[in-house]
ZAVEXLO-866131 format. One record per residue: residue number from 1; x, y, z of N, C-alpha, C, CB in turn. Coordinates in Angstrom, 3 decimals. Glycine has a CB too. Layout:
BEGIN
n neast nnorth nup caeast canorth caup ceast cnorth cup cbeast cbnorth cbup
NUM X Y Z X Y Z X Y Z X Y Z .
...
This chain:
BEGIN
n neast nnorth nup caeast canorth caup ceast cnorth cup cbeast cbnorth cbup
1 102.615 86.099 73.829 102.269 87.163 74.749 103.325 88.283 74.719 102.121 86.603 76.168 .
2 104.517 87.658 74.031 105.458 88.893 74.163 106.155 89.279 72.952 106.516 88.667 75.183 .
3 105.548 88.835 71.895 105.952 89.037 70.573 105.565 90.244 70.425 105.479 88.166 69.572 .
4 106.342 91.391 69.998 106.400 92.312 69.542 105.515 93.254 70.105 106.359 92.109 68.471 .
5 105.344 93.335 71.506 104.437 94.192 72.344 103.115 94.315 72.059 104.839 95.408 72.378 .
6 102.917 94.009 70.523 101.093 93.978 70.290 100.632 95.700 70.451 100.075 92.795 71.908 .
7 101.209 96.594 70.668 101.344 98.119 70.635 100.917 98.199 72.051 100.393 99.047 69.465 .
8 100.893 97.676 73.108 101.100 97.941 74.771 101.957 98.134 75.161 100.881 97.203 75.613 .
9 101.298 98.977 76.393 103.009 99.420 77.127 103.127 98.432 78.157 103.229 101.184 78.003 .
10 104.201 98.765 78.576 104.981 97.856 79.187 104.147 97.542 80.469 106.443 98.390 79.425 .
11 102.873 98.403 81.270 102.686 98.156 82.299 101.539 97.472 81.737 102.708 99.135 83.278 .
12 101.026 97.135 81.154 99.598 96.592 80.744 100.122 95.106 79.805 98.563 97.993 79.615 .
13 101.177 94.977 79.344 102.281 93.580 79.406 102.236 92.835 80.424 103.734 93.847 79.405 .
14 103.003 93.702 81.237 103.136 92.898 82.567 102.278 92.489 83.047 103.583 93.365 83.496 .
15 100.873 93.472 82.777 99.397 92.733 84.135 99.141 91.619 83.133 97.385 93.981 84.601 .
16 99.665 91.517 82.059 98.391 90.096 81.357 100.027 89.302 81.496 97.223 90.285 78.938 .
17 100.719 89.307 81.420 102.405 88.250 81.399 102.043 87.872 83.322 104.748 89.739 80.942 .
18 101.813 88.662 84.344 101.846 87.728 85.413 100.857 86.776 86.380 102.333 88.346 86.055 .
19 100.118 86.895 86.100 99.233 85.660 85.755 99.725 83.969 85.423 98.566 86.143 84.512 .
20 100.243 84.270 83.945 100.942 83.313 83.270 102.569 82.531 84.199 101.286 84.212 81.795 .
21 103.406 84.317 84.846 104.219 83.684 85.032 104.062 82.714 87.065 105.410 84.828 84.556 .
22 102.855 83.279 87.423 102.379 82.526 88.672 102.232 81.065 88.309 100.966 83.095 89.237 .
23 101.945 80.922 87.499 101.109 79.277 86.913 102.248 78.322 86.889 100.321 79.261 85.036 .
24 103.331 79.132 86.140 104.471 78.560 85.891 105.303 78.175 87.154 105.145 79.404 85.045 .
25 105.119 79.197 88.279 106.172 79.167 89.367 105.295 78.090 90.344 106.580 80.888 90.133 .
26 104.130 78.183 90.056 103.292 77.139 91.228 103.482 75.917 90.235 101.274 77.563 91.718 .
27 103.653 75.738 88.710 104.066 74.466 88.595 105.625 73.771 88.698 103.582 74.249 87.485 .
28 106.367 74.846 88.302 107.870 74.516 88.798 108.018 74.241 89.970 108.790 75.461 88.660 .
29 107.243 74.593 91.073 107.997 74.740 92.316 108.240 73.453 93.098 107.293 75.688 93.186 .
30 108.189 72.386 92.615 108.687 71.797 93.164 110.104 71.234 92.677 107.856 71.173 93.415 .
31 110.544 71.328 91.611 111.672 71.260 91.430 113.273 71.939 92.232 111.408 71.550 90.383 .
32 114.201 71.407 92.293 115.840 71.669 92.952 116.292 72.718 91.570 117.141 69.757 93.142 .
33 116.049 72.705 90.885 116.786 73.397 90.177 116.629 75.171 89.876 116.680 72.636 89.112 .
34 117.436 76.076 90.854 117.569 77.097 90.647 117.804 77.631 89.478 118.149 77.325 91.260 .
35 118.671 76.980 88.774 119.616 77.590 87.579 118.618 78.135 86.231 120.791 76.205 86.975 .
36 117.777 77.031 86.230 116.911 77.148 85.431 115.684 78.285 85.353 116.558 76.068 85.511 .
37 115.448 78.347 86.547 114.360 79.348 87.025 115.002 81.070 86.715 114.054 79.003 88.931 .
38 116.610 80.734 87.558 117.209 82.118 86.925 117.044 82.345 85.545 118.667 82.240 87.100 .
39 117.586 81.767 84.751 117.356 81.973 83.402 116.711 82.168 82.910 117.481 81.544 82.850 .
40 115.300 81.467 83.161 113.807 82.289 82.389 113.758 83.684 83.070 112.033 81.387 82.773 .
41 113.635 83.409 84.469 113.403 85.013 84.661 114.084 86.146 83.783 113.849 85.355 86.034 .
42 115.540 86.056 84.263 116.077 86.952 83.306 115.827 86.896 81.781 117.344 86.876 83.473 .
43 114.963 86.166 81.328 114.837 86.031 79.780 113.856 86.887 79.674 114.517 84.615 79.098 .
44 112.602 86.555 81.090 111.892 87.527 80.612 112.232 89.007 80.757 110.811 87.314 81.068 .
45 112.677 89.462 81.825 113.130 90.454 81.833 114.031 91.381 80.326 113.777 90.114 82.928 .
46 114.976 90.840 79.943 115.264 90.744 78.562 114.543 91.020 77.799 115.553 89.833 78.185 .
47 113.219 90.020 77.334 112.315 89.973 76.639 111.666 91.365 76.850 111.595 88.819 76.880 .
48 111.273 91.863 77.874 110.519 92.931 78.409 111.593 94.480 77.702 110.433 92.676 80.443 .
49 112.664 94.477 77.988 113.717 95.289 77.769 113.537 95.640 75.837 115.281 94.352 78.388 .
50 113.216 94.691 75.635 113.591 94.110 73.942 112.608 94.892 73.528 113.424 92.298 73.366 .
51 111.224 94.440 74.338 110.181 96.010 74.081 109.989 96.988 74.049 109.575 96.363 74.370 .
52 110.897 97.656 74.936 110.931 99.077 75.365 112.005 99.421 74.034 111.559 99.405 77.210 .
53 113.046 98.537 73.717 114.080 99.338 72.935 113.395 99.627 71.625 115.519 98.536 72.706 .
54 112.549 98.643 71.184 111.746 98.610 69.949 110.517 99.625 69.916 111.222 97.173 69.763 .
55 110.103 100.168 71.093 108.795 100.783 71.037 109.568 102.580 71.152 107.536 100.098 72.589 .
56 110.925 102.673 71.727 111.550 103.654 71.210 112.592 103.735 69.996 112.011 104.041 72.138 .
57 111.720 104.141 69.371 112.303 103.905 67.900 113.119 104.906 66.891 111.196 103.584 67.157 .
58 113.376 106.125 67.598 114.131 106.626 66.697 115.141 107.121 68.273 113.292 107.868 65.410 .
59 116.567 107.433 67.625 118.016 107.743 68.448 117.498 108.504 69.463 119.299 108.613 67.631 .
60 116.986 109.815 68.966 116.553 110.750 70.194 116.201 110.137 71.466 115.366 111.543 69.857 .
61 114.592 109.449 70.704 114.321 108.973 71.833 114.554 107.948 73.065 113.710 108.910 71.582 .
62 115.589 106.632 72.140 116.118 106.122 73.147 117.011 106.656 73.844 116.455 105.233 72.912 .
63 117.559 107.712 73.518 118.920 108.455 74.355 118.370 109.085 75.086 119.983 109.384 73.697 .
64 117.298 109.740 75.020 116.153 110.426 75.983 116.029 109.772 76.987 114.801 110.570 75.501 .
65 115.555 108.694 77.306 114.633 107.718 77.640 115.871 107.049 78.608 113.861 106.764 76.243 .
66 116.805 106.718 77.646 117.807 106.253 78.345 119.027 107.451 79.785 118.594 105.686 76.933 .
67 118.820 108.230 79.306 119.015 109.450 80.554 117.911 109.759 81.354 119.378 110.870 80.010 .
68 116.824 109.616 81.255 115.444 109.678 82.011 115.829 108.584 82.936 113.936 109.390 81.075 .
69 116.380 107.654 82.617 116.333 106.221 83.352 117.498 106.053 84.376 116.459 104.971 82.238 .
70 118.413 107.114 84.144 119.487 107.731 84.744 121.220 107.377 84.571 119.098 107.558 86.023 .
71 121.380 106.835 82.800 122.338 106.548 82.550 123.340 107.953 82.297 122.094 105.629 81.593 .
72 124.275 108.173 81.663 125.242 109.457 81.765 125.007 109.881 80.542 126.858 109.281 82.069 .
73 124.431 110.964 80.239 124.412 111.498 78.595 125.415 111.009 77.706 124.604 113.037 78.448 .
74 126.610 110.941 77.877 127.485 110.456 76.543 127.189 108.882 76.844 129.451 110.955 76.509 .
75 127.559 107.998 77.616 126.805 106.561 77.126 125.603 106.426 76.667 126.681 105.677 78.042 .
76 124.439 107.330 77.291 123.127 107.063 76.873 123.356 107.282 75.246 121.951 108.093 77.648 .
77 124.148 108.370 74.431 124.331 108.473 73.341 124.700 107.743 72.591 124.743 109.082 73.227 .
78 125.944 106.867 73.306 126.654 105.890 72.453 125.630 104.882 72.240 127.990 105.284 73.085 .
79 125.239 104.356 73.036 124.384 103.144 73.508 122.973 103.108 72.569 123.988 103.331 75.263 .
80 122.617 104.687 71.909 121.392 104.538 71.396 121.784 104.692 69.900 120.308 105.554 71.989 .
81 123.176 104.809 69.709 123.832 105.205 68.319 124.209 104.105 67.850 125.002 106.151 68.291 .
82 124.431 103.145 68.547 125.191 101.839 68.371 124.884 100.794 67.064 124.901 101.052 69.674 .
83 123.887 100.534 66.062 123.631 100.214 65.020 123.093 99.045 65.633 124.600 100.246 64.022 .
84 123.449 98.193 66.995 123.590 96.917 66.769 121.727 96.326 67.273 125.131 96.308 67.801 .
85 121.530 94.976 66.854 119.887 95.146 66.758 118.968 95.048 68.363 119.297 93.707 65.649 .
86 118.163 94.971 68.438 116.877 95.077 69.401 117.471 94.242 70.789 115.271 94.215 68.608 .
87 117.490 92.598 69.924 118.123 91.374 71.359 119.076 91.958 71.639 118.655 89.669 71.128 .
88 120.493 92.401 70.966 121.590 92.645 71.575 121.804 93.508 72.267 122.305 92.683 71.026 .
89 120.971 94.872 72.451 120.789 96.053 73.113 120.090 95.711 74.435 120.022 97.038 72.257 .
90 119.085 94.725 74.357 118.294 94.272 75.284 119.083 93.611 76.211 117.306 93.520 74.796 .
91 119.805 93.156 75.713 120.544 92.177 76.905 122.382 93.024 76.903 120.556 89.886 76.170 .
92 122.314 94.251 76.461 123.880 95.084 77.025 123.915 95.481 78.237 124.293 96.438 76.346 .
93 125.149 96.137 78.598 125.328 96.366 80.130 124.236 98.139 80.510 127.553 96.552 80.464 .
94 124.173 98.274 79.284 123.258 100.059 79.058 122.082 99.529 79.648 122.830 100.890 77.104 .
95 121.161 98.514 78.623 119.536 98.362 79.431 120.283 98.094 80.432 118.171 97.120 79.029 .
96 120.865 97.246 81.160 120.727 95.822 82.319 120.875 97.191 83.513 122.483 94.077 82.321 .
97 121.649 98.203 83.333 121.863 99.740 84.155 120.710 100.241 84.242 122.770 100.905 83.478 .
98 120.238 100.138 83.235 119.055 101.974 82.902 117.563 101.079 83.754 118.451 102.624 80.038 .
99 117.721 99.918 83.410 116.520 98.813 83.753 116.727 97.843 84.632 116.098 98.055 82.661 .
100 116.820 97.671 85.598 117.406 96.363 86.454 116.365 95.913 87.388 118.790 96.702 87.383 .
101 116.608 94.783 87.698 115.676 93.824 88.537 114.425 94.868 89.382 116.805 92.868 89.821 .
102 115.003 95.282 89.885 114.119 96.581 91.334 113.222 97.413 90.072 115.761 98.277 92.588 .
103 113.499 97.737 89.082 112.549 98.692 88.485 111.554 97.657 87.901 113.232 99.772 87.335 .
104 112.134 96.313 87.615 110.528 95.619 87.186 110.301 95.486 88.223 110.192 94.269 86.351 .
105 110.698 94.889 89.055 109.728 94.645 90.753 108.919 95.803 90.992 110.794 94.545 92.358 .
106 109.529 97.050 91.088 108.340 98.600 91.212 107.238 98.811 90.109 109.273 100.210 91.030 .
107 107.310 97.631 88.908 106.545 97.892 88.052 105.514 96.437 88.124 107.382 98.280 86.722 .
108 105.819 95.995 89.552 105.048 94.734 89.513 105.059 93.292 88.879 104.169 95.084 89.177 .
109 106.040 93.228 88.486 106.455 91.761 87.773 106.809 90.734 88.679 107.701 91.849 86.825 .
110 105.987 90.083 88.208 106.211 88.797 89.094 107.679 88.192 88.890 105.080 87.608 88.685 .
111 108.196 87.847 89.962 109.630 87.335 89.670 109.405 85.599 89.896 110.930 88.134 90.899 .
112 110.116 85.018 88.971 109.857 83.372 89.310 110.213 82.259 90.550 110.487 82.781 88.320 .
113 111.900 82.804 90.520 112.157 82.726 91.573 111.934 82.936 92.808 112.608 82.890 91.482 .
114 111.381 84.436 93.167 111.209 84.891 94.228 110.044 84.234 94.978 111.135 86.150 94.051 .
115 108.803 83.960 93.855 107.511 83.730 94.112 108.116 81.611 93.910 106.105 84.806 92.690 .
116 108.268 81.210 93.427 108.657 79.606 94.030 109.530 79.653 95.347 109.655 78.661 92.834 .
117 110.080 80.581 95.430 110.950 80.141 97.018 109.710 80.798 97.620 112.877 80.988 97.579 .
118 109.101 81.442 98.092 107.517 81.574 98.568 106.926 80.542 98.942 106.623 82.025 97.638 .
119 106.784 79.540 97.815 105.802 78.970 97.504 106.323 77.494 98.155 105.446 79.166 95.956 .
120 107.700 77.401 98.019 108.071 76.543 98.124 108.590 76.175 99.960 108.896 76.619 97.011 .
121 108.250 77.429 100.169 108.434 77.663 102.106 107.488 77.508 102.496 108.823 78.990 102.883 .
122 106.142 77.547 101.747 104.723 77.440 102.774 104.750 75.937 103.090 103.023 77.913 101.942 .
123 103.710 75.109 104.321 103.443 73.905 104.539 103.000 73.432 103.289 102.595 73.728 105.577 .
């Protein structure tokens, strides 16, 4: 579902990815283990990030994109100049800034955690 975006954007990802990630949180939820739940989430999130860096594909535009998002023109520069590949950009301190938790939540992503402690408070 998240291999290589399939040429969707990111908001039409997310509507077919949360679905999937509800299923998951109503079957985890009964488990103690936080740690674990953090970690996928943020993977997906990552994962999601990994798309956007790949679907902007030439310097301009991630440096664009990346000041649109409200990083500082000379990092957004460095950050889109950087050589280094797709995962490692995806998971630097540049996306984790330009993209953070609250902008997938405004873009509707189901969070795992959030939705098992939910789930896990009802009778």
């Amino acid at each position: 579902m998240l291999r290589r975006s399939r040429g969707r954007s990111l908001l039409t990802t997310i509507q077919h990815l949360n679905p999937v990630l509800r299923g998951w949180a109503n079957y985890y939820r009964l488990t103690d283990s936080k740690r674990s739940v953090e970690a996928m989430d943020g993977w997906v999130r990552r994962r999601l990030r990994l798309i956007l860096w790949r679907q902007w594909k030439r310097v301009h535009t991630r440096a664009r994109n990346l000041m649109r998002l409200g990083l500082v023109e000379e990092r957004a520069w460095k950050s889109a100049t950087n050589g280094r590949g797709p995962w490692w950009n995806s998971g630097a301190s540049h996306m984790n800034a330009a993209l953070p938790k609250k902008v997938f939540n405004r873009l509707s992503l189901v969070s795992l955690l959030d939705t098992m402690t939910r789930l896990q408070s009802q009778p």
